[in-house]
C-alpha positions as CSV (number, residue, x, y, z in Angstrom):
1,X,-8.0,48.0,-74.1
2,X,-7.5,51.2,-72.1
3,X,-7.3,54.3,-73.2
4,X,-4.5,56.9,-72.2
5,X,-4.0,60.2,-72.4
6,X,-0.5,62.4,-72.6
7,X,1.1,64.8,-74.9
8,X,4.0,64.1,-77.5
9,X,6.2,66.7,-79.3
10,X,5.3,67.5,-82.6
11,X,9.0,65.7,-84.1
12,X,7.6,62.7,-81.6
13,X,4.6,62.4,-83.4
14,X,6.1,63.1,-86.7
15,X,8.5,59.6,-85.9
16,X,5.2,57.9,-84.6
17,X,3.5,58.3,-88.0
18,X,6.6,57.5,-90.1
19,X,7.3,54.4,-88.4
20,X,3.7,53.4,-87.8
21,X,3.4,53.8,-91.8
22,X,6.7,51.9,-92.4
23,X,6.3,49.0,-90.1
24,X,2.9,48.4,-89.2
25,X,0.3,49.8,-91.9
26,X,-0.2,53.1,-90.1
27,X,-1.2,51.3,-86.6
28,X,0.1,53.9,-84.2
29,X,-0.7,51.6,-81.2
30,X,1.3,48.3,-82.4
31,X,4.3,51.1,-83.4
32,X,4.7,52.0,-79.8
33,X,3.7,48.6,-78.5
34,X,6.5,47.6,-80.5
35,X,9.2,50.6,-79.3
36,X,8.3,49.8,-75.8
37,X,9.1,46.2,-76.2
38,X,12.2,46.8,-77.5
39,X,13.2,49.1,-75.2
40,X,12.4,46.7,-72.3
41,X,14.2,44.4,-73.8
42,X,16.8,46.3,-74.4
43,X,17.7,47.8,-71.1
44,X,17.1,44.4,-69.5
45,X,19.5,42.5,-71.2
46,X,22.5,40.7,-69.8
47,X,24.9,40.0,-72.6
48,X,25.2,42.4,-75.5
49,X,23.3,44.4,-78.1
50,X,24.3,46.3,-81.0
51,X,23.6,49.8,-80.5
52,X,24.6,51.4,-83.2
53,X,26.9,51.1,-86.0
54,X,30.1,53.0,-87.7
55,X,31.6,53.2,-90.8
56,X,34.5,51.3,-92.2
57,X,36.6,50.8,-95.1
58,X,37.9,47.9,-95.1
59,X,40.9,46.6,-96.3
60,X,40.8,43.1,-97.4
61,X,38.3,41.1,-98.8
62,X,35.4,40.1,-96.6
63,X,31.7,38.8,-96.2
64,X,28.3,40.4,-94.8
65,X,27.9,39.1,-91.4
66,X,24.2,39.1,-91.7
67,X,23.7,38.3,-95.2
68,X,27.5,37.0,-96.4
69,X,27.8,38.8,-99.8
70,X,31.3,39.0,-100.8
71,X,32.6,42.6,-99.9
72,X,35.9,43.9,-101.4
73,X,38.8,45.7,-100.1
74,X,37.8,49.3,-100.1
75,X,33.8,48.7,-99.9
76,X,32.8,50.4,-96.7
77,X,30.7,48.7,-94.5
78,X,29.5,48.7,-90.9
79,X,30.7,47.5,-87.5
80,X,28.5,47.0,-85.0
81,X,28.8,49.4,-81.8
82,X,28.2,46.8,-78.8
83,X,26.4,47.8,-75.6
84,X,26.9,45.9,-72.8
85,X,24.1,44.2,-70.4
86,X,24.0,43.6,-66.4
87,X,25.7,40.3,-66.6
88,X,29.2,40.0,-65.2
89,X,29.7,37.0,-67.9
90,X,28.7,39.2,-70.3
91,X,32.6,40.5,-70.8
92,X,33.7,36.8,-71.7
93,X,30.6,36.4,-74.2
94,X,31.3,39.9,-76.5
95,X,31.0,38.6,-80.1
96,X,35.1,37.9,-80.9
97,X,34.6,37.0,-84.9
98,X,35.0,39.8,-87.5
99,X,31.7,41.5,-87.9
100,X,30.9,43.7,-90.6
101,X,27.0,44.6,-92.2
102,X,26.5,45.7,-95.6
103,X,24.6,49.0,-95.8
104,X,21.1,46.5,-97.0
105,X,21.5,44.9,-93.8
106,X,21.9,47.6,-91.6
107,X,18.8,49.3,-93.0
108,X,16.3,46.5,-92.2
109,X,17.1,46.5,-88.7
């Protein structure tokens, strides 16, 4: 274990301690662990990630893509904001079902 030092903001912190107390029983360390492997991840990839989501009201009857509860014309839910990676294949590969997340789903992730 090393230790390092540098200075956060005080909203910074404020989001360490929130998630740290969410996620991981208040262990700061594992919390950015955890950010800094995502983020590697993240910005590595070569197909896509969902990066975000925006509302929808949809206008037929549908399921969760995550968790498939019947949704119902009207109901708004979420489609997924796709990011794409490095690969050139990536473009053939984008997700080309419907996709929709329920508001439950979207908050676990």
């Amino acid at each position: 274990m090393k230790r390092l030092n540098f200075t956060l903001d005080d909203s910074t912190v404020d989001l360490l301690v929130k998630l740290s107390e969410k996620y991981y029983k208040g262990n700061k360390s594992q919390t950015v662990r955890a950010a800094l492997e995502s983020l590697a991840e993240r910005e590595g990839h070569d197909g896509w990630v969902i990066s975000g989501y925006t509302p929808l009201r949809i206008d037929h009857d549908v399921a969760c893509h995550t968790c498939g509860s019947e949704r119902y014309e009207g109901d708004i839910l979420y489609k997924p904001v796709f990011e794409k990676g490095h690969s050139r294949e990536a473009i053939k590969n984008i997700p080309a079902e419907e996709w929709v997340e329920c508001q439950i789903c979207i908050e676990k992730q």
